[in-house]
C-alpha positions, -999 to 999 in steps of 0.1 A, spaced: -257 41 -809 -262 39 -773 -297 55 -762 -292 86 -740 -314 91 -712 -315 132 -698 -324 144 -663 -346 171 -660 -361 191 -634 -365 223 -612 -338 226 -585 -328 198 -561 -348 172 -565 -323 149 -568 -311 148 -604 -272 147 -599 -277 120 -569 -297 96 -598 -272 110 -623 -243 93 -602 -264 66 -595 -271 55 -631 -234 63 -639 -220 42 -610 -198 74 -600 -195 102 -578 -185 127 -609 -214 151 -600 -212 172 -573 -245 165 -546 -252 187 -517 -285 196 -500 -278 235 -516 -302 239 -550 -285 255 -577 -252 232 -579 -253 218 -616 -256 246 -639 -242 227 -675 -255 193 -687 -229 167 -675 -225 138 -697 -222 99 -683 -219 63 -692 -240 36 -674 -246 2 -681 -276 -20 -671 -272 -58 -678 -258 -63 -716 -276 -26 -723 -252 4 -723 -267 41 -722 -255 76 -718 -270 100 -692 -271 135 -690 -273 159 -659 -285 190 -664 -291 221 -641 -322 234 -623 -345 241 -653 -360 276 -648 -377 282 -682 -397 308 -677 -366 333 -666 -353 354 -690 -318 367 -686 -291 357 -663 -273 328 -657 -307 310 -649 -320 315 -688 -281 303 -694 -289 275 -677 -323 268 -694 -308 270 -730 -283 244 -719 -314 224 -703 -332 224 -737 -303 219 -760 -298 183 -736 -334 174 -743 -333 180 -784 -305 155 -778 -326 127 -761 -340 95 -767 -357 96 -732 -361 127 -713 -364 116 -674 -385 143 -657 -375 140 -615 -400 156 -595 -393 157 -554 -423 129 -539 -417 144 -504 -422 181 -511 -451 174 -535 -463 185 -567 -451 226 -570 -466 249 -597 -429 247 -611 -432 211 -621 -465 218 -640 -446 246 -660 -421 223 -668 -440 195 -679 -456 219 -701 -430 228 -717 -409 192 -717 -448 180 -737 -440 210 -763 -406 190 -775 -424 160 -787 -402 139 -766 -407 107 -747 -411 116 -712 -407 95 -683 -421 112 -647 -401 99 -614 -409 109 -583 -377 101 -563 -369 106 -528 -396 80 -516 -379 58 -492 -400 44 -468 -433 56 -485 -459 38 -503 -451 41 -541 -492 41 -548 -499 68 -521 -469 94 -527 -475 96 -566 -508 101 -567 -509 134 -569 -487 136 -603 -507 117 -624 -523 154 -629 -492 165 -649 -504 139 -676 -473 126 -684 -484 89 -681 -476 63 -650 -452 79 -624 -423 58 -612 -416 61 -576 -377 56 -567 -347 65 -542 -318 78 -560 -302 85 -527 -309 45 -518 -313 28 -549 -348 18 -543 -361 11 -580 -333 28 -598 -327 -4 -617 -367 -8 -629 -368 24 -636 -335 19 -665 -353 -7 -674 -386 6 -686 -364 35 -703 -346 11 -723 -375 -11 -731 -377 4 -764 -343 3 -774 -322 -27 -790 -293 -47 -779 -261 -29 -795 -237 -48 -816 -209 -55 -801 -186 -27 -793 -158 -15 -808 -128 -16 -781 -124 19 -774 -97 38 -790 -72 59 -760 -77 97 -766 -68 127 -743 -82 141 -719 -76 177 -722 -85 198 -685 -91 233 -684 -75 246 -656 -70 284 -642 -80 312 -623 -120 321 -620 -131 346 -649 -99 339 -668 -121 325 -702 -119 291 -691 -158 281 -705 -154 304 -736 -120 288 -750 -138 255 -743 -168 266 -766 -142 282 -787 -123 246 -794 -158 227 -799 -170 252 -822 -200 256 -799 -215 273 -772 -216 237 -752 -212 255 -718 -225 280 -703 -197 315 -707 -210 341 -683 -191 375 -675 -192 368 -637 -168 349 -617 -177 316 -608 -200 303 -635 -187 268 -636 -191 255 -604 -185 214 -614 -159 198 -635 -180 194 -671 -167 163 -692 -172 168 -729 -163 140 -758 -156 162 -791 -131 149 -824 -116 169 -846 -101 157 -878 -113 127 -871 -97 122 -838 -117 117 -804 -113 144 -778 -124 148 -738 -125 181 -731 -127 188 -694 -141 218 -685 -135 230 -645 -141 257 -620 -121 284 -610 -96 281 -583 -88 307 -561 -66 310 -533 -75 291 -503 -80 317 -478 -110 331 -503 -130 299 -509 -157 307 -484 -187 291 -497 -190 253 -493 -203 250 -529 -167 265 -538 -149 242 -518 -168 210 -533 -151 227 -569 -120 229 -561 -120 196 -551 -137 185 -588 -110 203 -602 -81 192 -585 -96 160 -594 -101 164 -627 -63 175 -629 -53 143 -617 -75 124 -645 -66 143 -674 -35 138 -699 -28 171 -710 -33 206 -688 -44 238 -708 -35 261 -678 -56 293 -689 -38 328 -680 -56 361 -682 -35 384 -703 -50 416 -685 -37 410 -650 -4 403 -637 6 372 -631 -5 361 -595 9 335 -567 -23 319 -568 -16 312 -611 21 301 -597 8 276 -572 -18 262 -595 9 254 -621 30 239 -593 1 217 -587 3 204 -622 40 198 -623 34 178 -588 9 156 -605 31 156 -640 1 165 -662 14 174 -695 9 214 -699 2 243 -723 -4 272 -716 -26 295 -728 -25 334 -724 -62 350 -729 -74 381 -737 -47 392 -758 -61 409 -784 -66 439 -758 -34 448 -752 -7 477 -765 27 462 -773 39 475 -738 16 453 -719 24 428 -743 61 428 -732 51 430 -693 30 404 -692 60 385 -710 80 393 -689 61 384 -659 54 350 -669 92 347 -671 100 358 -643 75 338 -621 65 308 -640 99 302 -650 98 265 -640 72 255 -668 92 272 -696 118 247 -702 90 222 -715 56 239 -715 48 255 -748 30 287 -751 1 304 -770 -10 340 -768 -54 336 -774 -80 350 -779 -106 323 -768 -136 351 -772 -122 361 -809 -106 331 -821 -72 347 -824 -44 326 -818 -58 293 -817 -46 276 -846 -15 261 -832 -34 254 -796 -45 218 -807 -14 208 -822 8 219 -787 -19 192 -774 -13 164 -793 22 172 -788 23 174 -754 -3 142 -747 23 122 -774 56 133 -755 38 121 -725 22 87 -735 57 80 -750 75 46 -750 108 47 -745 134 22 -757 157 9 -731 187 3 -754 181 37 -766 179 51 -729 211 33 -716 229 46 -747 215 84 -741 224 80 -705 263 63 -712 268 95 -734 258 115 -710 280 105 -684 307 102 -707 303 139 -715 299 151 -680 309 126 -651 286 131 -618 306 144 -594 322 123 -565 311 117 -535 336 111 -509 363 84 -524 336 73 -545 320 83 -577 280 76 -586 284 50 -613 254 55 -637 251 18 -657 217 14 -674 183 30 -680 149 19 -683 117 31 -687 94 30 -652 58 45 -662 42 70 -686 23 105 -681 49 116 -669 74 98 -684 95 77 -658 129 70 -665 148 47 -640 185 46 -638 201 21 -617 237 22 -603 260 22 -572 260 53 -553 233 65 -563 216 80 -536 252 107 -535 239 122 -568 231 159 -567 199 174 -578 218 194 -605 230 166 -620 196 149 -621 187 181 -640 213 174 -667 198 144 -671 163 152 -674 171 179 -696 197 156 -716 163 127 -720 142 153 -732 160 164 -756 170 130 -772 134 118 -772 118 152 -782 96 152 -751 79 186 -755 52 192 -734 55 170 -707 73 171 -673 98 143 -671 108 123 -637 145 103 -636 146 82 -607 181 63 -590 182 29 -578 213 15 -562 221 -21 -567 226 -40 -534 261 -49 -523 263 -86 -517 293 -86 -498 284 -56 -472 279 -70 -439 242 -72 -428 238 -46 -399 271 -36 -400 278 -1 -397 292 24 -423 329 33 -421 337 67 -418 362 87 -446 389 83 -423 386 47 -417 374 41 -456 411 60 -461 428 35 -440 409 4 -456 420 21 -487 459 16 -478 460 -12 -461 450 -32 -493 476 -10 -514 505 -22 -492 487 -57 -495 488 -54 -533 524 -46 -528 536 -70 -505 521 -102 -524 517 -91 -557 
């Protein structure tokens, strides 16, 4: 088991900079604005032969009460129950605050080992700025620069002095990474605790709760998960706040590193442009998708059929591969089938694809529906091959290509979906026209009056001499 090291501490001092430090990552978000990481964020890191998992956690405000600050807390004290080493970050340039006394306090109630690092201490001398701390009673301070690296490196390795060398590693199995991806306050957080079967993150009714992109490791039925848990995203003319604007970047991002999309819809509002363009995003990156429609349970059989009907009508271009489920992430309604579209969807899109079986399904094809011509010329289709995965690539190479209509590519896609069973996943066909080894280099094209021409002068040759 690799030893896991948590971050702890009141807000901004400097836990998600060490975080990416230790993690050699820029997964947190850091900016000079307290308040930023509000769920623990877990990590990998590796020092030397020793590997170690490190978690972020937010601001730790324990003597608040209510509010997304005691949310925040509870999350902060669930990390620490789960640590081998609890590393407790205090700011060396403000000083020692009544805060940090609380909080060591408490962090010495746990029974814990507790490390104290006094970071941000560039440029001063490590004796003179920690001197103050030893008050707290928490042992010998250890003066560091997350920002810098100064003593990051010393500081892992007194916080694994304890621990063994592993035996060697399994290689790691491939898994999905599941994002969950929608509009802010649509149950994003609450169908994430909902599939872990825990209240792992923090579900607050107030828009905007998740501010970073919150990477969770999870099996079920003895199969490994990452669920990815994001921020809202809302339309680009209302993301005023530069906290905001740092998580829709995260999110985007995370998009782009996950395997399978759950694209979270809120069953008691309309269908909006901004849902629209966000599942136009995914189909640009060719994420795998389901979707899930929340909140269901509090709807009458008409609103039922609207919202249906809405979705139809203007997320039409996810329907002919996206499956659906109508949820309750809250109640548990509806989920049974929402892991199984997953591992669907993550299959169809990590799929290998035969090439004799592609260049058969694509000879059929044609032979059932020519493309049409082009000119004098027809597209001639000869033989497909597989070009990447998630999403699916299949590349078709030819003469003429480039003349092919997009309605006709269309056909195909829909024809290579359903021969392979590709449910789940957006699939990409792509042409590549073999070069002509008798066209002249740099000579121009003839025009369909002079191709005519061409066309009869080597009929009357044919003629003539044959």
């Amino acid at each position: 088991m690799k030893p896991t090291l948590v971050l702890v501490g009141r807000p901004n001092v400097g836990k998600s900079t060490l975080f990416n430090r230790l993690t050699r990552s820029r997964d947190a978000i850091v900016a000079d604005i307290p308040g930023l990481t509000r769920d623990r964020h877990y990590g990998h890191g590796r020092l030397g032969d020793k590997p170690y998992l490190v978690v972020d956690t937010g601001g730790f405000e324990p003597m608040v009460k209510e509010g997304i600050l005691h949310e925040m807390a509870k999350q902060t004290r669930q990390a620490v129950d789960e640590a081998d080493r609890v590393l407790f970050i205090v700011d060396g340039r403000t000083g020692l605050a009544p805060h940090d006394k609380v909080i060591a306090e408490q962090l010495r109630k746990t029974g814990r080992k507790i490390m104290l690092v006094v970071n941000k201490t560039e440029g001063m001398a490590s004796s003179v700025v920690t001197a103050e701390f030893h008050q707290l009673g928490l042992g010998e301070p250890c003066a560091i620069s997350a920002a810098h690296g100064d003593n990051v490196n010393e500081l892992v390795e007194l916080a694994l002095a304890d621990f063994p060398l592993p035996q060697a590693e399994e290689k790691e199995d491939r898994h999905p990474k599941i994002a969950i991806v929608g509009r802010p306050n649509v149950g994003k957080s609450t169908l994430v605790n909902a599939l872990l079967g825990e209240e792992r993150v923090i579900a607050f009714d107030q828009p905007g709760t998740t501010r970073d992109s919150i990477y969770i490791d999870f099996h079920r039925n003895g199969r490994p998960y990452t669920l990815i848990d994001t921020a809202g995203l809302r339309r680009r003319g209302k993301v005023f706040e530069t906290v905001e604007k740092f998580s829709v970047v995260k999110t985007l991002q995370s998009v782009e590193d996950a395997n399978v999309v759950v694209l979270v819809l809120d069953a008691g509002n309309e269908i909006s442009d901004q849902d629209a363009h966000i599942a136009g995003f995914i189909l640009e990156t060719g994420r795998a998708l389901v979707v899930a429609v929340n909140k269901w349970d509090g709807l009458d059989n008409y609103q039922r059929d609207t919202i249906k009907n809405d979705i139809a009508r203007k997320l039409s271009f996810l329907l002919n591969f996206a499956k659906l489920h109508y949820i309750s992430a809250l109640r548990g309604s509806g989920m049974k089938g929402l892991l199984p579209s997953i591992d669907a969807a993550y299959a169809a899109a990590m799929a290998n694809l035969s090439t004799p079986r592609l260049t058969r399904t694509l000879l059929a094809a044609v032979e059932k529906q020519q493309p049409p011509r082009a000119g004098l010329s027809r597209p001639k289709l000869r033989y497909a091959h597989q070009g990447g995965s998630n999403p699916p690539l299949i590349v078709i190479h030819g003469s003429a290509l480039d003349k092919v209509p997009e309605t006709y590519q269309r056909y195909l896609e829909n024809t290579f979906r359903e021969a392979f069973q590709l449910e789940g996943t957006p699939l990409r066909v792509v042409f590549r026209s073999g070069h002509n080894p008798y066209a002249e280099k740099g000579a121009a094209p003839l025009s369909e009056a002079e191709a005519k021409r061409a066309h009869r002068r080597r009929m009357v040759g044919r003629k003539k001499y044959g």
